[in-house]
C-alpha positions as CSV (number, residue, x, y, z in Angstrom):
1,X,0.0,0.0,0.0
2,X,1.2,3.7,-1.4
3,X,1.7,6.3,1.7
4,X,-0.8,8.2,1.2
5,X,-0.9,12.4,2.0
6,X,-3.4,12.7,3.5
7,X,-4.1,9.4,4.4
8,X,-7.6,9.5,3.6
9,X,-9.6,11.4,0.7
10,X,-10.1,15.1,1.2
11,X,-13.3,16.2,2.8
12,X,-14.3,17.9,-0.9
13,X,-13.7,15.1,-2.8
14,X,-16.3,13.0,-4.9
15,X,-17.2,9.4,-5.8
16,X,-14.8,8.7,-8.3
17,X,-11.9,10.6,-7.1
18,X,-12.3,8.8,-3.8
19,X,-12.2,5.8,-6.3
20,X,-9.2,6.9,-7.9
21,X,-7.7,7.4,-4.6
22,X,-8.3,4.2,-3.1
23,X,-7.8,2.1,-5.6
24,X,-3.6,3.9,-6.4
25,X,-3.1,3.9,-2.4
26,X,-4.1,-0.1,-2.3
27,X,-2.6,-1.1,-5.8
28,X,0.8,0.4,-5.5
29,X,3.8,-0.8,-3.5
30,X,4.7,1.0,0.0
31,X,7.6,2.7,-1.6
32,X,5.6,4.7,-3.2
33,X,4.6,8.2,-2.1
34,X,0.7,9.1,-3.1
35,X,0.0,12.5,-2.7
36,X,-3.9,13.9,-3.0
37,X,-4.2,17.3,-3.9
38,X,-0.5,18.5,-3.9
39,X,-0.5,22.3,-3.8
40,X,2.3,24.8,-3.2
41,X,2.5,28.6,-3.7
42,X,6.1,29.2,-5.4
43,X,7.7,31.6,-8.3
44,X,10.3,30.8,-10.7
45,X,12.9,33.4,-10.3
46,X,13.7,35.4,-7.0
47,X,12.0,38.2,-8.2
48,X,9.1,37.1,-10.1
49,X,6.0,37.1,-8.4
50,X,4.1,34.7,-6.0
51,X,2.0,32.0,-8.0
52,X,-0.2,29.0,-7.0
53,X,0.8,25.8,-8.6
54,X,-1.3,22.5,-7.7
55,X,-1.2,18.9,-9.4
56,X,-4.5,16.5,-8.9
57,X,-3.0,13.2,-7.9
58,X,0.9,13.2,-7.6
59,X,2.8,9.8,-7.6
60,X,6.5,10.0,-6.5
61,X,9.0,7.2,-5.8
62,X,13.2,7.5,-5.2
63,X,13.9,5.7,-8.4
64,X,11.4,5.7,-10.7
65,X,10.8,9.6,-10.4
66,X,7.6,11.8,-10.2
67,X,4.6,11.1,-12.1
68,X,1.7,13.9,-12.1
69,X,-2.0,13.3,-12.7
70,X,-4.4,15.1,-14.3
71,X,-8.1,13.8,-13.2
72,X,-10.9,15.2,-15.8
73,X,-14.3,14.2,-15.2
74,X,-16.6,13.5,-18.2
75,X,-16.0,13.7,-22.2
76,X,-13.4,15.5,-23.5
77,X,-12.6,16.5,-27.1
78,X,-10.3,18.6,-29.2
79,X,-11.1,20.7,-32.4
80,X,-8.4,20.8,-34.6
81,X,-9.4,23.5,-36.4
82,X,-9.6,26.1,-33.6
83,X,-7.4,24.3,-31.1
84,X,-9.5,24.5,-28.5
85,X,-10.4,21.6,-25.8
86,X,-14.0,21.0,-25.2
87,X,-15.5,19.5,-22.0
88,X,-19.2,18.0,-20.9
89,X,-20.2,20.0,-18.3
90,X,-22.5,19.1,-14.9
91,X,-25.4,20.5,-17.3
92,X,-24.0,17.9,-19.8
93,X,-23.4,20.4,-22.6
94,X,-19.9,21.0,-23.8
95,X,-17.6,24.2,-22.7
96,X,-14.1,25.0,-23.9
97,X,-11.5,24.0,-21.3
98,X,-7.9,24.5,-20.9
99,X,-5.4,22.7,-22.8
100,X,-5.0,19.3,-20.2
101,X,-1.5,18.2,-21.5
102,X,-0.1,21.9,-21.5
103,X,-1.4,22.4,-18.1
104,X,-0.5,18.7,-17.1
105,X,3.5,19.9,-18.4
106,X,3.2,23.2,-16.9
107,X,2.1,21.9,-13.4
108,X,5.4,19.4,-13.8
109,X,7.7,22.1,-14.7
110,X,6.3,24.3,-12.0
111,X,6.8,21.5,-9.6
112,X,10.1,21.1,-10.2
113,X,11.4,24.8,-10.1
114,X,9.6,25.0,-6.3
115,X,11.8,21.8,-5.7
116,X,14.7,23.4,-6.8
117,X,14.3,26.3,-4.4
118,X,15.1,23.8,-1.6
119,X,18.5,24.5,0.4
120,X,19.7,21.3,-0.8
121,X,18.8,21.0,-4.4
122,X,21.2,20.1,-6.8
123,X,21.7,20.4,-10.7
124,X,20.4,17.3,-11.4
125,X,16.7,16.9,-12.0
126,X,14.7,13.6,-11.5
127,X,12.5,11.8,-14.1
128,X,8.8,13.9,-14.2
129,X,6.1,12.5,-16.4
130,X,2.3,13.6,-16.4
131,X,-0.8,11.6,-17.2
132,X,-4.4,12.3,-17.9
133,X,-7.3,10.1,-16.1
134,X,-10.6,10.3,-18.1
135,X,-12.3,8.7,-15.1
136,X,-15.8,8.4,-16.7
137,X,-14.9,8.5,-20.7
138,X,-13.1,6.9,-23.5
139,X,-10.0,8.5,-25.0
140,X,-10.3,7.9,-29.1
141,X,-8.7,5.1,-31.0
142,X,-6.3,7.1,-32.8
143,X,-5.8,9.4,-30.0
144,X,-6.1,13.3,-29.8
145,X,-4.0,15.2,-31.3
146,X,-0.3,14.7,-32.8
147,X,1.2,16.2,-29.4
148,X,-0.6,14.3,-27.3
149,X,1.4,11.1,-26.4
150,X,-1.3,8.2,-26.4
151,X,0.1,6.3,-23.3
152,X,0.0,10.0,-21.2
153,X,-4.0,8.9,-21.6
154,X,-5.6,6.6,-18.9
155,X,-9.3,6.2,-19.8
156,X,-12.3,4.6,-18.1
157,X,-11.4,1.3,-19.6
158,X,-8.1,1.2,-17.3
159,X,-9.3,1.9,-14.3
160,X,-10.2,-1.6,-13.3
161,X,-6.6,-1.7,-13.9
162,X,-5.0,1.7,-13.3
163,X,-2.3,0.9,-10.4
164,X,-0.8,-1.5,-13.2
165,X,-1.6,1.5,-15.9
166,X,0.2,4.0,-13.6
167,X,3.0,1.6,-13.3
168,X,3.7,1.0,-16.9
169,X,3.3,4.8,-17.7
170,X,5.5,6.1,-15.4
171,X,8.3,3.3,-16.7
172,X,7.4,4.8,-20.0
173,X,8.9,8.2,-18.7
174,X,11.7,6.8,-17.5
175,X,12.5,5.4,-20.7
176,X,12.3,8.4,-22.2
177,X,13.8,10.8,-19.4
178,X,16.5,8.5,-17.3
179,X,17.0,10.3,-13.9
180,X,20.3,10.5,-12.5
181,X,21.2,6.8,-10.6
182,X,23.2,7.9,-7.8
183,X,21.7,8.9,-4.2
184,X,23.0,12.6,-4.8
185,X,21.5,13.3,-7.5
186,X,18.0,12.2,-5.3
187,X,18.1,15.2,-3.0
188,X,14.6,15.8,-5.0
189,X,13.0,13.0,-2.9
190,X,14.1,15.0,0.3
191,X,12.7,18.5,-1.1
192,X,9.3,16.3,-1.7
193,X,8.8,15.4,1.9
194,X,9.8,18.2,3.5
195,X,7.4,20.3,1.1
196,X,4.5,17.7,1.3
197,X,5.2,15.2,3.6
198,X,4.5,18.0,6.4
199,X,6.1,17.1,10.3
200,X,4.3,15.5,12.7
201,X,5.3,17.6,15.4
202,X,6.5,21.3,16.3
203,X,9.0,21.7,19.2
204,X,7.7,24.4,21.5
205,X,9.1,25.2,25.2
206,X,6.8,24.2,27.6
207,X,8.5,25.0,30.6
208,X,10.2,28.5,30.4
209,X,13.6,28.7,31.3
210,X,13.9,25.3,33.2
211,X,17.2,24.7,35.2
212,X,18.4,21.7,32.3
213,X,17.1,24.3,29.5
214,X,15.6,21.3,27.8
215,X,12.5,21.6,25.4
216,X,9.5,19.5,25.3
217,X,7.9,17.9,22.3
218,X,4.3,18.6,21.7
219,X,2.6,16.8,18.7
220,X,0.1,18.8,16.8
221,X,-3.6,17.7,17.2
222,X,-4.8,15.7,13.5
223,X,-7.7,19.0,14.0
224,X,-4.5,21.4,13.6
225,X,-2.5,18.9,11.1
226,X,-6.2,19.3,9.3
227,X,-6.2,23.0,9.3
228,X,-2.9,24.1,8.0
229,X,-3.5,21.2,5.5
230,X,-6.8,22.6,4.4
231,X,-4.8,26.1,4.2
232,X,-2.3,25.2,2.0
233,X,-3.1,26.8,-0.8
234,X,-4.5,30.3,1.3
235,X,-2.6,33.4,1.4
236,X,-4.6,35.9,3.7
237,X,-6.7,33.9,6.5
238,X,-7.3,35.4,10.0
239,X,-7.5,32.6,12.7
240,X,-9.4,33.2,15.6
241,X,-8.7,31.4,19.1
242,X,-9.3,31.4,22.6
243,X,-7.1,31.2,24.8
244,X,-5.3,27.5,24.7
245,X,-6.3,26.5,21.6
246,X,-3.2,26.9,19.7
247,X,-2.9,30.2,18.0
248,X,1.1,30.4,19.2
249,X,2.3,26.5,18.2
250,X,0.3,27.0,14.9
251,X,1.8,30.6,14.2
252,X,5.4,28.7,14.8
253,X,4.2,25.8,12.9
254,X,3.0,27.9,10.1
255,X,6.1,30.2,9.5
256,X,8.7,26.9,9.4
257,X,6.4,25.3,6.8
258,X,6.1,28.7,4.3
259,X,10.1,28.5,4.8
260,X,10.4,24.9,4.1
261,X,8.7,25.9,1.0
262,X,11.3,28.8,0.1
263,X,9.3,31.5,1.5
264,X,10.8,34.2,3.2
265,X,8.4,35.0,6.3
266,X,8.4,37.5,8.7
267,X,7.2,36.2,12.4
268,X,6.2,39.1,14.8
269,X,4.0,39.5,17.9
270,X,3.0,42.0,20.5
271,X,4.4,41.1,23.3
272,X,8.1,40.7,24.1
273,X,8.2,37.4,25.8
274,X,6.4,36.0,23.2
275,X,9.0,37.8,20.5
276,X,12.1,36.0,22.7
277,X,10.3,32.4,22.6
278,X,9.2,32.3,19.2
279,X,12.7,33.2,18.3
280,X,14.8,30.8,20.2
281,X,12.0,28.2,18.7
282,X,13.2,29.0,14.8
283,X,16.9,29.9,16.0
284,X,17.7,26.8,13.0
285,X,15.2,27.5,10.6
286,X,16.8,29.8,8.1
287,X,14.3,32.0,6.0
288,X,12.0,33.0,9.5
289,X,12.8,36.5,11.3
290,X,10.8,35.5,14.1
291,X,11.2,39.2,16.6
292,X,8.2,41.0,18.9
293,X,7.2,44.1,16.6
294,X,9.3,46.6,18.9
295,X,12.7,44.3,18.3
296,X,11.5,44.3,14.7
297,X,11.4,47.9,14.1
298,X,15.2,47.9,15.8
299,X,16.4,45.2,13.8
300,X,15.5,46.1,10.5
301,X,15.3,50.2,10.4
302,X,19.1,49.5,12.0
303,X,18.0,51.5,15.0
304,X,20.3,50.3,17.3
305,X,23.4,51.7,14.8
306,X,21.6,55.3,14.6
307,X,21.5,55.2,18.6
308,X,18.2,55.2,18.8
309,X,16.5,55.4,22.4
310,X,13.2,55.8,24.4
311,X,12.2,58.6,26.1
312,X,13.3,58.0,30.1
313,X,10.6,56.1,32.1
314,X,11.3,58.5,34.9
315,X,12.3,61.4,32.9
316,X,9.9,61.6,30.2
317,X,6.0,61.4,30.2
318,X,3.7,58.7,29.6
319,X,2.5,60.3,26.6
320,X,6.3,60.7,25.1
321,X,7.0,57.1,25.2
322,X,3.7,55.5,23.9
323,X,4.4,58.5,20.9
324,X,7.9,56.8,20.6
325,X,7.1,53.0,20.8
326,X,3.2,53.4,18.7
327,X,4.5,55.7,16.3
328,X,8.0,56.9,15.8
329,X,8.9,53.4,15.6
330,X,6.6,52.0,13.3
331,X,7.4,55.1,11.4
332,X,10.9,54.2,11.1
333,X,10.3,50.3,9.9
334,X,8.1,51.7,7.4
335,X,10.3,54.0,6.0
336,X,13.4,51.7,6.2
337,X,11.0,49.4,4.2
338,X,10.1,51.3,1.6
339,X,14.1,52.0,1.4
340,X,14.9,48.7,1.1
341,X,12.4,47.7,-2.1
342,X,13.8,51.0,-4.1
343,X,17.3,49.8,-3.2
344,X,16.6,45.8,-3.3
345,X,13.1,45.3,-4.8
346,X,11.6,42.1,-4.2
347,X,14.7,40.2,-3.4
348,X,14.6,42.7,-0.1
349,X,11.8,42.1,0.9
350,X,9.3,38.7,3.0
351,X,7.1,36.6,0.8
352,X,4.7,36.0,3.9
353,X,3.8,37.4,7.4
354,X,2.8,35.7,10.3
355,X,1.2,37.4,13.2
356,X,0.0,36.3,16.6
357,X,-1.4,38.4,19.1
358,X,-2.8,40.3,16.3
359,X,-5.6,41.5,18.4
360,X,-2.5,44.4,20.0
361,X,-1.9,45.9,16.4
362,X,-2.8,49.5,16.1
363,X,-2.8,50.6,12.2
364,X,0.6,52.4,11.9
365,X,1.9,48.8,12.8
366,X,-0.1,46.9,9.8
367,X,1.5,49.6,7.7
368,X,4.8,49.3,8.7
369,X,4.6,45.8,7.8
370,X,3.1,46.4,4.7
371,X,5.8,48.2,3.8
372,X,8.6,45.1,3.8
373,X,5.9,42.4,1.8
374,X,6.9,41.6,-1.7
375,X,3.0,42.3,-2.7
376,X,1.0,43.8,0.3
377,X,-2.1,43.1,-1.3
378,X,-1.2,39.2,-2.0
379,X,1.5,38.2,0.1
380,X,0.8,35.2,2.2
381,X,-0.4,36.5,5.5
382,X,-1.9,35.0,8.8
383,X,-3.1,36.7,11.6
384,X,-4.2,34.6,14.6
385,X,-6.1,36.3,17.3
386,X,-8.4,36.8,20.3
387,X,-10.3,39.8,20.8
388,X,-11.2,38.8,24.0
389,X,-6.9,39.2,25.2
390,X,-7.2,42.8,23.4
391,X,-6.4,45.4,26.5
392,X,-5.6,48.2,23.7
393,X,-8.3,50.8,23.5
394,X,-6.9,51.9,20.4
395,X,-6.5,48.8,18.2
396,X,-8.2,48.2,15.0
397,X,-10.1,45.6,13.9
398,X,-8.0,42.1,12.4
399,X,-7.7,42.2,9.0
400,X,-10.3,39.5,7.5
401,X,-11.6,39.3,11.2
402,X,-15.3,39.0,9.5
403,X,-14.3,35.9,7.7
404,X,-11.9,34.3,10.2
405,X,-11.6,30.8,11.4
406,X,-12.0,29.3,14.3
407,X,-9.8,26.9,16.5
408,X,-12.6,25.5,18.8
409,X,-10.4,23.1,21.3
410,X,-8.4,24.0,24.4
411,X,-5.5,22.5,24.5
412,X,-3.0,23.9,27.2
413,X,-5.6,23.7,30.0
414,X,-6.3,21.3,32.6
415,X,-10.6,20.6,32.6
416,X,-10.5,21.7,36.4
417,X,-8.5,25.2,34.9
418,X,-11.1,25.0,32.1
419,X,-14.0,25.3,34.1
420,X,-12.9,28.1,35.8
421,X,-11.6,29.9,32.9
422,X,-15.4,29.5,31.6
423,X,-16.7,31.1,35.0
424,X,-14.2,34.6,33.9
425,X,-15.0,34.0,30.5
426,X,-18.5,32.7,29.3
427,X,-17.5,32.4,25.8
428,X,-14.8,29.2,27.2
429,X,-18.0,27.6,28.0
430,X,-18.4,26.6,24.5
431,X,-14.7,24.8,24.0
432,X,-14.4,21.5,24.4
433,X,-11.3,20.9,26.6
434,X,-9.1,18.1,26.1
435,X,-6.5,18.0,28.8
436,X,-6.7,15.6,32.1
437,X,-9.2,16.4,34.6
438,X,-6.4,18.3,37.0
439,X,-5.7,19.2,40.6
440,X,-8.7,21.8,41.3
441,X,-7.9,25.7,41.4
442,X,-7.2,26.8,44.5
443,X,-8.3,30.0,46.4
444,X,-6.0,31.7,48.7
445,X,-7.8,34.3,51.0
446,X,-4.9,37.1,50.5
447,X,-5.8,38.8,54.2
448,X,-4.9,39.4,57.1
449,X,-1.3,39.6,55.7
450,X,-0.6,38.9,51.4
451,X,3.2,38.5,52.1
452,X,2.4,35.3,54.3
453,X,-0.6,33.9,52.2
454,X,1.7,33.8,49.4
455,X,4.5,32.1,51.2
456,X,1.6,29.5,52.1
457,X,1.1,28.6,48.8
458,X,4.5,28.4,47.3
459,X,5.8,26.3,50.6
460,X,2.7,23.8,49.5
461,X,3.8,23.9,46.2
462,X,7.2,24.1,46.0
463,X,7.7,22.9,49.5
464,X,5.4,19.7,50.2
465,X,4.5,19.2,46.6
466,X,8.3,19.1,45.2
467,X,7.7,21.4,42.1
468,X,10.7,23.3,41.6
469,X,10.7,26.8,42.0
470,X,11.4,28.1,38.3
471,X,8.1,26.1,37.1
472,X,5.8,28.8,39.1
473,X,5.1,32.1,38.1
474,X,3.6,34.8,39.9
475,X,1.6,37.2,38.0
476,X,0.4,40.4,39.1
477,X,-2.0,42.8,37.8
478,X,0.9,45.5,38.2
479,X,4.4,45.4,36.3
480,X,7.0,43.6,38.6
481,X,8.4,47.2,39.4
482,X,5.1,48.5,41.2
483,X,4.4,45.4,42.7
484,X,3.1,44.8,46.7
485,X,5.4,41.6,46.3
486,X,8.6,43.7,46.4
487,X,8.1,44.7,49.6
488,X,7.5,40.9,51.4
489,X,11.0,39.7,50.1
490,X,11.8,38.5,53.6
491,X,8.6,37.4,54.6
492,X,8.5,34.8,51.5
493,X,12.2,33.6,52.6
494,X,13.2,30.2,51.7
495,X,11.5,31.3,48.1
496,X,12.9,33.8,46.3
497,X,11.3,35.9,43.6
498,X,12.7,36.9,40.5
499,X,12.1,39.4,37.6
500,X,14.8,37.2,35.4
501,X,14.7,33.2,34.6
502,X,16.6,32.0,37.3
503,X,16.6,28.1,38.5
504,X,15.6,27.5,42.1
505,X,13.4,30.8,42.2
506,X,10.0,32.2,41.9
507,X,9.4,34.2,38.3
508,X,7.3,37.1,38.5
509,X,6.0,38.7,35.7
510,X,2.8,41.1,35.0
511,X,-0.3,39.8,33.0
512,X,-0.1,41.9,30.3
513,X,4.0,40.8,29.9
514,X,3.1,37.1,30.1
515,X,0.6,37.1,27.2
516,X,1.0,34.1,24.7
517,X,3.1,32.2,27.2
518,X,2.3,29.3,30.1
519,X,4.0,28.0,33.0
520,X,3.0,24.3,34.7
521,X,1.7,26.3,38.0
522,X,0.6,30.1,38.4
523,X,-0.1,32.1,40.9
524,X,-2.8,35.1,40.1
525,X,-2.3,38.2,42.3
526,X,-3.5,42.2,42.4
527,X,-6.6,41.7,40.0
528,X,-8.6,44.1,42.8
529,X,-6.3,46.7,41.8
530,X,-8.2,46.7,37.8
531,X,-11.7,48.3,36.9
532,X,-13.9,45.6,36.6
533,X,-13.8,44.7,32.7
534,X,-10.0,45.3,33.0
535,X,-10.0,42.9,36.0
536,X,-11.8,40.5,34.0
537,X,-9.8,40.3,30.9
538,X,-6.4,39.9,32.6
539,X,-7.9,37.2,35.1
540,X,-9.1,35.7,31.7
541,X,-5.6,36.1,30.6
542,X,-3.9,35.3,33.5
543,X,-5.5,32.1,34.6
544,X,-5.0,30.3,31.2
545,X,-1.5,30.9,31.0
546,X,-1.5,27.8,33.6
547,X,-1.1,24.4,32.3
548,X,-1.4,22.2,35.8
549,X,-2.0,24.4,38.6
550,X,-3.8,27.1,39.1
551,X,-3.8,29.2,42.3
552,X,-5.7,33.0,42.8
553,X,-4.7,35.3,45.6
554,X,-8.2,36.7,46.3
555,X,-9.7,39.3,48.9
556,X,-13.4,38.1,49.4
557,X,-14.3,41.8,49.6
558,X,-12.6,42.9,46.3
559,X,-9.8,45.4,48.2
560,X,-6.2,45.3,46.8
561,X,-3.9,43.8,49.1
């Protein structure tokens, strides 16, 4: 039996291309690679444009070569005269069609040229043949047309038959176009898997910063192998999520696969946590600049070189520095990217953006980006979201927000951390959560005295339980400078608290900083301190950033400590 990709007919697909399907996945040997619906968005030179490029039914196998399949359903004819191809349509009269062969070579050559983009692509090029199936009709006895090899034609009568037909065509090609022999000259068969034989799992850090700075494997879900299959062929698709469903892993996810394809894509976020993670995640995949939007701006307008630097935090007011960091800098990408396609032009430039925490953007931001996209209004882009994280007043509405997806699973979560994520948040209510039913959240009364309720709960975490101390996080309402928990230092003593990523202490971060991330345990503190919808939104926030434990520091009578 052929591997198959995917293993099973698409969702869209009819009666007889699910017999098609079945009967090449059962018929031919298990060295052969099957691939249903093979689509990839590519260009020919480095600075031609973006195109799509798609082949019905591609067969592929390490000696014998690549064989492409063109599938058309009912008759088909050709007038001579005009050279033009006619087709029965659903209504069963005839319409003119493209040319199948001509598209059946063009979707070959086009195949091959994305292949060569790969980093390890060679001179050497491998057998490629095409074919056409008339599933439901009978080619003529004396063939087409003069340019229409007979044997490239598989008709109904072969399809009791048509693993052995495939077989005998794709020797025919070989005959005619011997590949290279030696296993150098096969890097091809590599480029094919990595461009359609997609991984089965995405490395992401589940534990920030642990003391053997070792990274967990998480597979992908067959729902989320399922979506960025069905998006293949997609350039511009907003993806909406709650929180835990994946937006971060699939953003990650995404970008490798574009650059596995030869894209060049341009990873950003809002927050600069997030930025740091996602690039230490693609620090070995060439062809991602993976940076949170503020690092962006300093990395490509060369900021850092000019001696560029914010206003003082103490010096300067409020209003100076959200001028600097919501305008001036997104000011100075733009400009530095409209620099660099006069001075480069496309070859300067990112083939595909990839944005998660898109919900933060304010529009100077979405033009600055703009600005470094081969085509801004075609370049692959995907903007994952959740409008219910947004705590900007002034962001604007997600591009394609009106026709987004939507991831409808929690992942991250425990079911006991679910169920009280859907208490802060009603619209949670509606996620089916996957995780293991959990320890139950625990609420800390934060009275008489905060500095020893917390030391209660880390020494019965940390303490009794035997978690180490770098897999909790506090979070607080309040950035880690303003914090109550600066002044109980001694009070917490043996645990220590930490604004860095030290082993063998306490992190503490704010809400709003530890958007997109997790931790194993957290620790929710200060929410009194918010207005209520505030309050609500970064508990929301807050409490899902946990993946096993859960534990709020309350007041019963809604004070801040």
């Amino acid at each position: 039996m052929a591997l198959a990709i995917p293993a099973q007919p698409r969702p869209t697909a009819n009666a007889l291309q699910r017999r098609i399907f079945d009967s090449l996945r059962g018929g031919l040997p298990d060295t052969w690679l099957l691939i249903h619906g093979a689509s990839w968005v590519g260009r020919s030179r480095p600075t031609e444009p973006l195109h799509d490029g798609a082949i019905d039914i591609l067969l592929a196998h390490p000696e014998t070569g690549l064989l492409a399949l063109t599938l058309v359903q009912g008759a088909l004819a050709l007038d001579p005269s005009a050279g033009s191809w006619m087709q029965q349509g659903p209504d069963g009269k005839p319409r003119r069609v493209a040319d199948p062969i001509k598209s059946a070579q063009e979707a070959v050559a086009a195949l091959i040229d994305k292949l060569g983009e790969h980093p390890l692509a060679l001179p050497s090029r491998p057998t490629a043949g095409y074919g056409v199936i008339l599933g439901d009709a009978l080619a003529p006895v004396r063939g087409f047309a003069s340019h229409v090899p007979p044997d490239v034609i598989l008709d109904g009568t072969m399809l009791a038959e048509l693993p052995a037909a495939v077989l005998r065509l794709a020797s025919a090609w070989q005959a005619r176009q011997p590949g290279p022999g030696n296993a150098a000259s096969r890097w091809w068969w590599h480029a094919l898997h990595d461009l359609f034989v997609q991984p089965q799992q995405a490395r992401v850090l589940l534990r920030q910063q642990l003391a053997d700075d070792q990274a967990a494997m998480v597979a992908l879900s067959p729902q989320q192998l399922g979506l960025l299959d069905m998006l293949a062929r997609v350039r511009r698709q907003a993806i909406y999520g709650a929180a835990g469903t994946g937006k971060t892993l699939l953003a990650i996810h995404k970008a490798r696969q574009l650059a596995a394809q030869g894209m060049r894509v341009l990873l950003t976020c809002y927050n600069r946590a997030l930025g740091q993670h996602m690039q230490r995640t693609l620090a070995d995949t060439p062809g991602v600049l993976a940076l949170h939007f503020h690092e962006l701006c300093y990395d490509l307008a060369g900021l850092d070189r000019r001696r560029w630097q914010a206003p003082s935090e103490t010096a300067s007011p409020r209003t100076d520095r959200a001028q600097f960091f919501d305008h001036e800098l997104a000011e100075q990408l733009r400009q530095a990217g409209v620099a660099r396609a006069l001075a480069e032009g496309p070859i300067g430039l990112f083939d595909a953006l990839v944005v998660d925490e898109a919900q933060d953007f304010i529009a100077p931001w979405w033009q600055a980006l703009d600005a470094w996209l081969v085509d801004p209004q075609r370049a692959i882009r995907y903007l994952f979201y959740d409008d219910q994280q947004q705590l900007r007043p002034d962001a604007v509405p997600v591009p394609g927000a009106d026709e987004a997806l939507v991831l409808t699973t929690n992942w991250r979560n425990t079911q006991a951390i679910h169920r009280h994520l859907a208490q802060v948040a009603p619209h949670m209510r509606q996620l089916p959560c996957v995780g293991p039913p959990g320890q139950a959240v625990q609420l800390e009364p934060i009275r008489p005295n905060p500095g020893r309720a917390l030391r209660r709960v880390l020494q019965r975490v940390c303490g009794e339980g035997g978690v180490k101390p770098e897999d909790v996080v506090v979070l607080t309402a309040r950035s880690p400078q303003r914090t109550v928990w600066r002044d109980f230092a001694e009070l917490l003593l043996p645990w220590q608290l930490t604004t860095g990523d030290e082993p063998g202490r306490v992190r503490l971060r704010g809400i709003r900083a530890f958007k997109g991330m997790e931790a194993p345990v957290v620790v929710l503190t200060e929410l009194e301190l918010e207005p209520a919808e505030t309050q609500r939104r970064l508990h929301y926030i807050g409490a899902s950033r946990a993946t096993a434990l859960l534990v709020v520091l309350h007041d019963p009578d809604g004070q801040p400590p």
